[in-house]
Structure formats: C-alpha cells, structure tokens
C-alpha positions as CSV (number, residue, x, y, z in Angstrom):
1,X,16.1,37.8,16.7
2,X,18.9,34.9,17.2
3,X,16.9,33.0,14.5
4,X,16.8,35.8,12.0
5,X,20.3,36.6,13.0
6,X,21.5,33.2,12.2
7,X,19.9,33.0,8.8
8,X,21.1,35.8,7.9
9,X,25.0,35.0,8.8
10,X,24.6,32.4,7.1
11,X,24.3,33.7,3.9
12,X,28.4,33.7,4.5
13,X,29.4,30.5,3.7
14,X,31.8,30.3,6.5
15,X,29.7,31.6,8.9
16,X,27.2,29.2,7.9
17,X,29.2,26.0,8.6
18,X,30.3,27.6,11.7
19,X,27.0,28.0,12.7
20,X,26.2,24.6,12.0
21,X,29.2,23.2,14.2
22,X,28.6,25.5,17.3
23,X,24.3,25.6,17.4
24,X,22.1,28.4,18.2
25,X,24.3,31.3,20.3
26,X,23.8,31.0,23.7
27,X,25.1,35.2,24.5
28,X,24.2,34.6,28.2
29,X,22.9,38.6,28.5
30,X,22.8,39.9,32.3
31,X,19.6,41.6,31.8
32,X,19.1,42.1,35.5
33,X,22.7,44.3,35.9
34,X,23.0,47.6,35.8
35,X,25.1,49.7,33.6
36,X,27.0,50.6,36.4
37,X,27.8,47.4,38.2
38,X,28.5,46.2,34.7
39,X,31.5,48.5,34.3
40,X,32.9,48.2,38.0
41,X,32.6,44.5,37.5
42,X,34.9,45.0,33.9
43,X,37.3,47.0,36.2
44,X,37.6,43.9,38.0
45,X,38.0,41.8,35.4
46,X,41.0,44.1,33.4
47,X,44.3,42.7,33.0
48,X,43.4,39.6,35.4
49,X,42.3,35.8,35.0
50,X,38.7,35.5,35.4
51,X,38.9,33.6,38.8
52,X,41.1,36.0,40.0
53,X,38.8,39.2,39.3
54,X,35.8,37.4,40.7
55,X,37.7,36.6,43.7
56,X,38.2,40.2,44.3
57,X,35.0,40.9,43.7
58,X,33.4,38.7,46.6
59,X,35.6,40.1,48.9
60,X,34.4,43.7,47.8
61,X,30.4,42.5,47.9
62,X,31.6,41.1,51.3
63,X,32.9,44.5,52.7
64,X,28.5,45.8,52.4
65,X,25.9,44.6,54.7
66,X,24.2,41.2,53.2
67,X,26.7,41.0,51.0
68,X,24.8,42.9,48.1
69,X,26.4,44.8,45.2
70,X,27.0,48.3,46.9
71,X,25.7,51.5,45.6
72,X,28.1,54.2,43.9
73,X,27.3,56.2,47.2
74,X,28.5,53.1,49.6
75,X,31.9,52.6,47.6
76,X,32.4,56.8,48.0
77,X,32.1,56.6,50.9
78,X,34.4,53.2,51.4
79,X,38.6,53.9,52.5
80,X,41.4,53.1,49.8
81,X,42.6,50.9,52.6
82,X,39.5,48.7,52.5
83,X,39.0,48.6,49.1
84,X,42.9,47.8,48.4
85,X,42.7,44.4,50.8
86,X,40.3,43.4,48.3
87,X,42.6,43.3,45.6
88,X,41.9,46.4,43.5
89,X,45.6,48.3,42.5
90,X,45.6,52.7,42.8
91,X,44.7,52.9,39.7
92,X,41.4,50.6,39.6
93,X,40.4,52.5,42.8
94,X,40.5,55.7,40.9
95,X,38.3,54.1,38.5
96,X,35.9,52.8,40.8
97,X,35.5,56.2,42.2
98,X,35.6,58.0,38.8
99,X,32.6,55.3,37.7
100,X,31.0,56.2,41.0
101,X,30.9,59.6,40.8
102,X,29.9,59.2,37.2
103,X,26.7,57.3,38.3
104,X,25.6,59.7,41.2
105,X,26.1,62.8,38.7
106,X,23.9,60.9,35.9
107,X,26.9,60.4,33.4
108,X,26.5,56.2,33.7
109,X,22.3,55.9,33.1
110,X,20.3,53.6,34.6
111,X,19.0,50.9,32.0
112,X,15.8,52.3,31.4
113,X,17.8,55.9,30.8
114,X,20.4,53.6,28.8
115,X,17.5,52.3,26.2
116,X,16.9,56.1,24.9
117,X,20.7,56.6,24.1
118,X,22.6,55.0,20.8
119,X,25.3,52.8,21.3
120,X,27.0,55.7,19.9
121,X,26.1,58.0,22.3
122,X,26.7,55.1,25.1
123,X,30.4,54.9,24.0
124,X,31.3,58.5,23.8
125,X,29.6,59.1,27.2
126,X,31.3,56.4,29.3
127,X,34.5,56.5,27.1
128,X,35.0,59.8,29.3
129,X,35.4,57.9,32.4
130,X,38.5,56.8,34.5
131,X,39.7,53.2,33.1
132,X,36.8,52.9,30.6
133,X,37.6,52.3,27.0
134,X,35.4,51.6,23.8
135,X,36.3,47.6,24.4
136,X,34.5,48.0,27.8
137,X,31.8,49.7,26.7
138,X,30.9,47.3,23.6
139,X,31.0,44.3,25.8
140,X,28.6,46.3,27.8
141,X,26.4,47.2,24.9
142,X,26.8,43.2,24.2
143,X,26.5,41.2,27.5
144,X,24.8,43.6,29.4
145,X,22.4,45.7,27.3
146,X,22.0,43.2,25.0
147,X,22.3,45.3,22.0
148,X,21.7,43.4,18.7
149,X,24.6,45.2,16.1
150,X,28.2,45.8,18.2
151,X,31.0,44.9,16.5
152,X,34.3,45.1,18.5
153,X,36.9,45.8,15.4
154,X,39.8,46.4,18.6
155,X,39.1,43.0,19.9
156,X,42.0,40.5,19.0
157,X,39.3,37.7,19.6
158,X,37.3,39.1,17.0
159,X,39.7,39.9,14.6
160,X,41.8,36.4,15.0
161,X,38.1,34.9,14.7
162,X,38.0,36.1,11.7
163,X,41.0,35.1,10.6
164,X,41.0,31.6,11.4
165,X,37.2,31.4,9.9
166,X,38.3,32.4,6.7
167,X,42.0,30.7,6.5
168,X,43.8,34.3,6.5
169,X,47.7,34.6,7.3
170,X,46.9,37.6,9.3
171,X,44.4,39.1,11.2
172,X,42.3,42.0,9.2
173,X,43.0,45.6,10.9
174,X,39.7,47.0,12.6
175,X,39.0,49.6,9.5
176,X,39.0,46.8,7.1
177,X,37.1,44.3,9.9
178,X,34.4,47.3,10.3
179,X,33.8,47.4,6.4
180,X,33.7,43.8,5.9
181,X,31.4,43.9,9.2
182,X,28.5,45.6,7.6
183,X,27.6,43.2,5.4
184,X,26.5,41.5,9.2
185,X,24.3,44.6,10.2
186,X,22.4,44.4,11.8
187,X,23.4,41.4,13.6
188,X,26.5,42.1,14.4
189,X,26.3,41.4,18.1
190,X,25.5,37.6,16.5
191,X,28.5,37.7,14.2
192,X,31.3,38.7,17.4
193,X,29.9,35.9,19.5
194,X,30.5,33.6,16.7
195,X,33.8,34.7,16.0
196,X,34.9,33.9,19.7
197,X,33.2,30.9,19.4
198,X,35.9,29.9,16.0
199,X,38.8,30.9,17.7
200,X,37.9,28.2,21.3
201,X,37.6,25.7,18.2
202,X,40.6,26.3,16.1
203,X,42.5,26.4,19.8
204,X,40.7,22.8,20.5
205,X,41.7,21.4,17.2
206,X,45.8,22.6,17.8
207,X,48.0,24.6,16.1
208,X,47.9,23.8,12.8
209,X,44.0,24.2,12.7
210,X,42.8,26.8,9.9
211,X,46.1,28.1,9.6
C-alpha cells in the first residue's frame, strides 16, 4: 500500500521531491495496542514532552502486578491518590476513568470490533469521551489502527507542513487543507506523515528554509 501510496503522491510535484529526500515512510503502526491503551497512553502524552509522559506512564504500569498495561477494570478500581503520584493532574484522572468506563460499557471497541466501524463512526464515538478530541482519535486511526486515508486538517504539523512544502506565507485553514487533501485520497494517512516529515526538515535547515 506504501508503494502505491507513494506513486501516487507523487503525482504532486512537491510531494514527489519530498519523497525522494525522506525515502519510503517508515509510520511505525502499534498493531499489537489496543484502542484503549492507545487513548490512555495519548492522555499521557497531552500537553507534556514525550519523556515526560512516558515517565508517568512507567510509574503507572509499575503500580499492576508484572508491570503490564492494566485493564480498564484495574485502573477503576485504582485511588486518585495512587494514580496522582504518578503524575496524572484531576483532570487526566477523570479521563482515565471516563476512557475506562467507556471500555467496560463497549463504547471504546476492541480492534477486531474497531475494523467493522468507519473512521467516521470511530471519531464521533470516542469524541464523546472525557479528554478525547478528533486530534486524538486520528492519530489513533493513524498510528494505532493503521488506517490508510486520515487527514488531520486541526493539526498545526500538518498544516505548517504544508506550508513550508509548498513556499506559502501562511498556513492553509483546515477547510481549505481538507479540499486540497482529496486530491491525496486515499492515501492520506501517507500524505500527513510526509508533511511532518517537511516540517523536521525545513526546522533542520533554519529559519529561513522554504519561507
């Protein structure tokens, strides 16, 4: 799919040197997490450096026995207390819980349960829960799910990517990014990785870099 993917990006001529610069996409897709540690892992990760959010969450695998990724029934079950010495704030407790409660009522599916709904229907069912927005769910839909045609529009990463690609003053607004976007269907999964992927090079090459 990453082959037909690339050929047909690079029918955009920016793409297509892009492409050549950066190589084959390397999407790194954890096919063996859940749906629900994906989004209690993103909870983690808001608003905090990556080292930090990781660092939380060993200390939370640490609080269950061999150190596994608890069920949504072992963090219920788990004191504020416990799970604030960790690192998590109120408010990403009450998401934890909410995404919890979400997965023991059926709300968050399982993967297999996951494969028989659209992305559409993915997003407006886990757009309902504590903390979750439609950024966190496409990243699941992405990284986690592996789904072949997201296209973030709300992501500044995506939308500065484009910008720097194509030598724009300003960023495109999501609308206008979601209509240029379809000419990328459906391989647009393909097109956001390489758009994160322009702006790490334009910040390697300074300032002044497609600007």
């Amino acid at each position: 799919m990453s082959r037909d993917g690339m050929r047909h990006l690079c029918s955009d001529p920016t793409f297509s040197a892009l492409i050549r610069r950066v190589g084959p996409p390397r999407l790194d897709i954890q096919r063996q997490r859940s749906p629900y540690e994906a989004l209690i892992r993103a909870i983690a990760h808001q608003q905090l450096h990556g080292k930090a959010a990781e660092a939380i969450l060993a200390r939370f695998a640490a609080l269950y026995p061999g150190g596994l990724f608890p069920t949504p029934d072992q963090v219920l079950a788990t004191e504020d207390a416990a799970l604030r010495r960790c690192g998590f704030s109120g408010s990403k407790i009450a998401a934890l819980r909410d995404i919890c409660a979400r997965t023991v009522d059926g709300t968050v599916p399982t993967r297999r349960a996951s494969a028989r709904l659209s992305d559409a229907a993915l997003i407006e069912r886990l757009t309902a829960i504590r903390g979750v927005g439609r950024w966190t769910v496409e990243m699941l839909l992405i990284f986690t799910l592996g789904r072949p045609d997201v296209l973030p529009v709300d992501d500044f990463g995506v939308r500065e990517g484009y910008r720097v690609l194509n030598r724009l003053d300003a960023q495109p607004k999501p609308r206008a990014l979601a209509e240029i976007g379809l000419a990328w269907a459906p391989f647009r999964s393909l097109a956001t990785w390489y758009l994160y992927r322009a702006v790490e090079e334009a910040r390697r090459e300074g300032p002044t870099s497609r600007s």
